[in-house]
N, C-alpha and C positions, 0 to 999 in steps of 0.2 A: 589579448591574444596570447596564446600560448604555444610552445613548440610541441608538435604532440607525436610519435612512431604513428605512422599508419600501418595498414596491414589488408591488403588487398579483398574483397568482399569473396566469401569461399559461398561454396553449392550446397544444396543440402544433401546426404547419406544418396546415394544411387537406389533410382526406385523410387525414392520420394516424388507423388502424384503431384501435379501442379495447385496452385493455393485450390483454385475452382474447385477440384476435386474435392481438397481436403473441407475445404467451406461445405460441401453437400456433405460428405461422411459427418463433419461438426452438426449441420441441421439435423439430419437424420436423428444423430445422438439425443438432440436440444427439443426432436418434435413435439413431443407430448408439456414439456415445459414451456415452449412456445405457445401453444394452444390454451393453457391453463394462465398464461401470463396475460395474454390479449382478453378472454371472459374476466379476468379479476378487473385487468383497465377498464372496459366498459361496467363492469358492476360497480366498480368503484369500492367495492370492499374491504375491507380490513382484513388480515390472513389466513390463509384457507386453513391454517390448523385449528380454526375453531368447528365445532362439530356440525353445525347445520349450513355454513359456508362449503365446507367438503361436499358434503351431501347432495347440495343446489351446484355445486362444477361437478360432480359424476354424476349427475342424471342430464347435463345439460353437456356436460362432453363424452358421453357414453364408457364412461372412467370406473373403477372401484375408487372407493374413498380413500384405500393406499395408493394407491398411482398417483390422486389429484394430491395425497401431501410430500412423495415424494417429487412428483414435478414442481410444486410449490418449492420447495429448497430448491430445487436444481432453478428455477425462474431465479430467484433472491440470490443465489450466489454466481449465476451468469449475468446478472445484473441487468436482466430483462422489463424486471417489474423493480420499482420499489416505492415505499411505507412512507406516507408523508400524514403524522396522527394517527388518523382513523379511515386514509384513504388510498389506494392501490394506486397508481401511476404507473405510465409504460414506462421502462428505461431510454435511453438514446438511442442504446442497441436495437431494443423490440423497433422502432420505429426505423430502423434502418436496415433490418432481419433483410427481408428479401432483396435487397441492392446494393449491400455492402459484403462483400466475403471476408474484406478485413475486420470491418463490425464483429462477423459471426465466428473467427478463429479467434479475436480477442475475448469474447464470452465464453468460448468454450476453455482456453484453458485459463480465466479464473473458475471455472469448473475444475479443473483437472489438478489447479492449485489445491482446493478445496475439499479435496479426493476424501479427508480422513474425518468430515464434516458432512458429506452423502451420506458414507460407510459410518454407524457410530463404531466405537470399537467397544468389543465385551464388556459389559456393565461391571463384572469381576476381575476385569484387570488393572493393574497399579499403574497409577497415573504418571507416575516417572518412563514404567514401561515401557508403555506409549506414547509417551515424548519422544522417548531416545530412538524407537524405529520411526517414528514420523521424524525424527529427524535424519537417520540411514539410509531412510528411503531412496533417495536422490543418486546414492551410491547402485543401489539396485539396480536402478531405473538404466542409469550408465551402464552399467555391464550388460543388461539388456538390448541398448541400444549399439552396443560396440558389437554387441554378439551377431548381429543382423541375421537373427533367426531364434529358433523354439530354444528355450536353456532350460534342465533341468531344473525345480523346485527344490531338490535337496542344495542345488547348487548355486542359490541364490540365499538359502538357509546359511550357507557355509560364510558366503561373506555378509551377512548383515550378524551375524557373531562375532566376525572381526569388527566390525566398524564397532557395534555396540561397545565391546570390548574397550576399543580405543578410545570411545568417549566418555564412559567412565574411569581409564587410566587419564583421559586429560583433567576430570574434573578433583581426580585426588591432587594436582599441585596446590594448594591453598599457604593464605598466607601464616609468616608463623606468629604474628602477634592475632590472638583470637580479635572477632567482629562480633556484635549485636546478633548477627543473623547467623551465626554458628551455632550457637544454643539451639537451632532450631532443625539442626542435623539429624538426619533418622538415626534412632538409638542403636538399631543393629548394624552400620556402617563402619566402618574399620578406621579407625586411628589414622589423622593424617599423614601423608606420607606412604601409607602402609596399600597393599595392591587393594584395588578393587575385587570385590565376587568376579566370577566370570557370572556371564547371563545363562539362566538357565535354560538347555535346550527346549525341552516340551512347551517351556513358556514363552519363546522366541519363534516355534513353529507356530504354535498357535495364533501370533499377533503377526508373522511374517502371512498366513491363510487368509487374518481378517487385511492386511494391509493390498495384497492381491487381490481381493474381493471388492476389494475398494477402487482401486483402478482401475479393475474390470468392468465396475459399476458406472465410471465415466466416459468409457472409451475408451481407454487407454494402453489396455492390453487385453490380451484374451487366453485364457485356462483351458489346458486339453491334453489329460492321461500325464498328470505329472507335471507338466511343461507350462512355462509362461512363454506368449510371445508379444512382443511392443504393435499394435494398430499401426498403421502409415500415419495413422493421427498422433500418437502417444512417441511415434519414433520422431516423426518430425519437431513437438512440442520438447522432448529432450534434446534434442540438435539443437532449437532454436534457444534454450535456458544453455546450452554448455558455451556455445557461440560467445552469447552476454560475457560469460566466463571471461572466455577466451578473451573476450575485450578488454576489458580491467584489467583482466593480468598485465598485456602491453601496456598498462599507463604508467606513464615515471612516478607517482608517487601511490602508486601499489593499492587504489581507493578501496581495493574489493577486501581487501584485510581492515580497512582503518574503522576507528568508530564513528557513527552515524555527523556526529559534530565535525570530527577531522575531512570524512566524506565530503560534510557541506562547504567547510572552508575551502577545498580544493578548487571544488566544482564552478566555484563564484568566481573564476577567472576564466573560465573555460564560455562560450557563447551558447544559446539555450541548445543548441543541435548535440553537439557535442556531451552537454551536459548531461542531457536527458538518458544519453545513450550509457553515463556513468550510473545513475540512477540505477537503468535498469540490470546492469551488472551487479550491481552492490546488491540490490533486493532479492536477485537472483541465486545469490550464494549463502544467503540464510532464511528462516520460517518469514512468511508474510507476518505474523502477528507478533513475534515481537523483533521487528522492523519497524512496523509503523508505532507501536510502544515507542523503539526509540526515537523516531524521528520524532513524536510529538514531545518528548521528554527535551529536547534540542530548542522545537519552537517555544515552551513554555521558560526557557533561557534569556537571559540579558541582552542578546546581540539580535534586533532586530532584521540584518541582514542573512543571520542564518535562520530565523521566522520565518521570512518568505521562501528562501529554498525550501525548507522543511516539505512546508506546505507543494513547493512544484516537486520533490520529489514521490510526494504522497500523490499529486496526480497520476505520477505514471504505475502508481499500483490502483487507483481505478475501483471500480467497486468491492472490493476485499476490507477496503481501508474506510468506508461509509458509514460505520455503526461508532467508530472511535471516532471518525471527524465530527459526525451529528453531536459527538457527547463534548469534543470538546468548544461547539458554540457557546455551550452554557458558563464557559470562561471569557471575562473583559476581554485578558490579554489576547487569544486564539480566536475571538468570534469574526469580527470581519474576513479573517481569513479563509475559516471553517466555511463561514456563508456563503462567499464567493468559489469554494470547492464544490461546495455543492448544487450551487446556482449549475457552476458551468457542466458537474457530473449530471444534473440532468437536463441537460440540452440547452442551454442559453448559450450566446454566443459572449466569447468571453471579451469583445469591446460591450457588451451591454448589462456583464454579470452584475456590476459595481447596482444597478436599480434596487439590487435585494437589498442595499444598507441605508437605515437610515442616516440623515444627516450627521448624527452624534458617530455614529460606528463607522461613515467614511473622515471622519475628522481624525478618528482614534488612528484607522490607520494610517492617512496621512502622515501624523503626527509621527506613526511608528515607520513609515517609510524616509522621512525625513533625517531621522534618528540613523537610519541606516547607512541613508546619503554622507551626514556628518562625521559618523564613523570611518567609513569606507571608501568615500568617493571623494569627487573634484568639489570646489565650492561654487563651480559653473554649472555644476547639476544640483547642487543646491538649488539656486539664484531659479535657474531652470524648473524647478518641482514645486518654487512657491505659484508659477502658473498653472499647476493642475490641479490645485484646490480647488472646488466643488463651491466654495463661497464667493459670490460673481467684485469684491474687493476688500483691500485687504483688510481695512479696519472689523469688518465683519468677519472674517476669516481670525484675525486676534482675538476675536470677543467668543469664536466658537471654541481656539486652542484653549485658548483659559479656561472654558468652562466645561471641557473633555476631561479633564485631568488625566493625562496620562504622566507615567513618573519623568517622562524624558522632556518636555516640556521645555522648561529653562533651557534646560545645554540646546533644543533645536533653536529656539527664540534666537541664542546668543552666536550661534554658532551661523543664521541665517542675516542675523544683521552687522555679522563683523566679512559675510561674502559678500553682501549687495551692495550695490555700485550708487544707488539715490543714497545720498545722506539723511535726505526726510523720512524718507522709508525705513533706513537702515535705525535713524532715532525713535523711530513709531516701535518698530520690533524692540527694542532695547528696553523699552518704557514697558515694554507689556509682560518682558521677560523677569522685570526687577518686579512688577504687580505680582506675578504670579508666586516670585521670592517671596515675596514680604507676606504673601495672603492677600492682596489687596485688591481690592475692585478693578 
């Protein structure tokens, strides 16, 4: 238990329609990705960007074969449908579309996350470029939303020149003994220390056009003689990421700044309500993709206690986070965890996700959860964790640690039979701990 400020639950912007509403304006947006989501679940197909797949959904949804690829993207990143092999399945969401309005505002804005992934941006513009305003964006979106009304376009130009600006003065602080990955600095960049270019206008309008084009593509705002103005949906969806903000900022140890590891160490005294709601402030204040980079860079770490958070805070980014989780099953250390994200991301209930492992891969995490216990915890949850082994006793439970190998092994061995209370038992563990030393049967 932690002491933590509260901060009383505020309303959203005035004007802002009730969820209901805005769940219809989300459907509305989602229809044709909806429609194209549910024929791929029944076809069972593999994804509509291949050419006679398209083909066979617009003559069957009365579609052009553009529409059925871009509702296909818009399906896959509201996490309607998704790819399992060679096979299309509904998402949670699809199967909950018409009954849930929280389902359908959660899919829409990882749409709306998504924004610069609809929209591609100019095939001739520089990949830095377009980093640095998809990453301003946010700043926009704010002024937009504080504006509560039409803003002019030159004057959304004006400040995402600042922001840019700023974030190329941030990135010239570097250190002064050089690094490996300095050699690898654009040639025309200026001298440490030394100012950055300002951004060039024409090439700042231009990607400020496509980056408006692109939220407009979602929902999210709407273009008219000049002027952007934020949807009820787009204004709401800013409220609701600034809020998250707002929340972190109040926390004593300032999570929304800390890095991804520092975040988890926090969070792991905090209870899962609470925690979650750290999560989603922390995700909130930087790009989804490399968030979830860091947070698996965290789980593939020595501390199996921040493993597991890793993994809950990657729940609450949800299907964004599904193509880096898939990929890191194909890791010893990540996979049971990975398997159980994704069990539960599509649709299992999470007392029954653990079915997707085999015996060997609930033993590993076992093993790995144990290791966390001995770390982190009492030696009464220890004593307590050796009953939720999956091998109905112990000696078979020893015979499966051993032959798991995972590197933590010994220290759990040792560390569980210097907590438990049976001396027989506590002897059996000890014998199997010193086997596993020595190499031995």
């Amino acid at each position: 238990m932690t002491t933590r400020r509260t901060r009383s639950a505020t309303r959203p912007p005035e004007g802002t329609p009730p969820l209901a509403e805005l769940a219809r304006q989300a459907r509305s947006v989602l229809a044709d990705a909806v429609r194209i989501a549910r024929w791929a679940a029944v076809e069972r197909d593999r994804g509509q960007d291949a050419a006679p797949a398209r083909d066979r959904a617009a003559a069957a949804l009365d579609l052009t074969p553009e529409q059925v690829r871009a509702g296909w993207d818009r399906a896959r990143l509201a996490g309607l449908v998704e790819l399992h092999g060679g096979t299309a399945r509904p998402g949670w969401r699809l199967r909950a579309w018409d009954r849930d309005d929280t389902a359908v505002l959660r899919g829409w804005v990882a749409l709306f996350d998504a924004w610069s992934l609809v929209h591609p941006a100019p095939a001739d513009a520089a990949a830095a470029s377009v980093a640095e305003v998809v990453e301003a964006v946010p700043q926009v979106l704010s002024l937009l939303q504080l504006s509560a009304g039409p803003v002019p376009v030159p004057a959304l130009l004006d400040l995402l020149q600042q922001r840019v600006a700023e974030l190329r003065e941030e990135r010239c602080e570097v250190p002064a003994e050089p690094r490996p990955g300095d050699a690898a600095r654009r040639a025309d960049a200026p001298p440490p220390g030394q100012p950055q270019p300002l951004p060039d206008p024409a090439s700042l309008a231009r990607l400020l056009d496509w980056a408006l084009e692109g939220l407009a593509a979602v929902g999210a705002l709407t273009l008219d003689e000049g002027q952007a103005t934020l949807t009820p949906l787009g204004n709401w969806a800013v409220w609701v990421k600034l809020e998250q903000i707002c929340v972190a900022a109040q926390s004593t140890a300032g999570h929304i700044e800390q890095s991804a590891e520092d975040m988890l160490r926090a969070c792991a005294r905090l209870t899962p309500g609470p925690a979650r709601a750290e999560y989603r402030a922390w995700l909130a204040a930087r790009p989804l993709g490399s968030a979830v980079t860091e947070l698996l860079a965290v789980a593939r770490g020595q501390d199996a206690l921040l493993r597991g958070l890793a993994f809950e805070a990657l729940r609450v980014v949800g299907a964004a986070a599904e193509a880096d989780v898939r990929a890191a099953a194909e890791e010893v250390t990540l996979r049971p965890y990975a398997l159980l994200w994704l069990a539960e991301h599509e649709g299992a209930d999470p007392d029954e996700a653990a079915d997707v492992l085999t015996r060997e891969e609930a033993t590993w995490l076992w093993v790995d959860t144990a290791a966390a216990v001995a770390d982190h915890g009492e030696s009464s949850l220890l004593v307590r964790h050796l009953e939720s082994a999956v091998q109905g006793t112990v000696p078979a439970l020893l015979d499966a640690v051993r032959a798991v190998g995972h590197p933590r092994t010994v220290q759990v061995l040792v560390a569980l039979a210097a907590a438990h209370p049976d001396p027989a038992l506590a002897k059996a563990v000890r014998r199997a701990a010193f086997q596993v030393h020595t190499g031995g049967a």
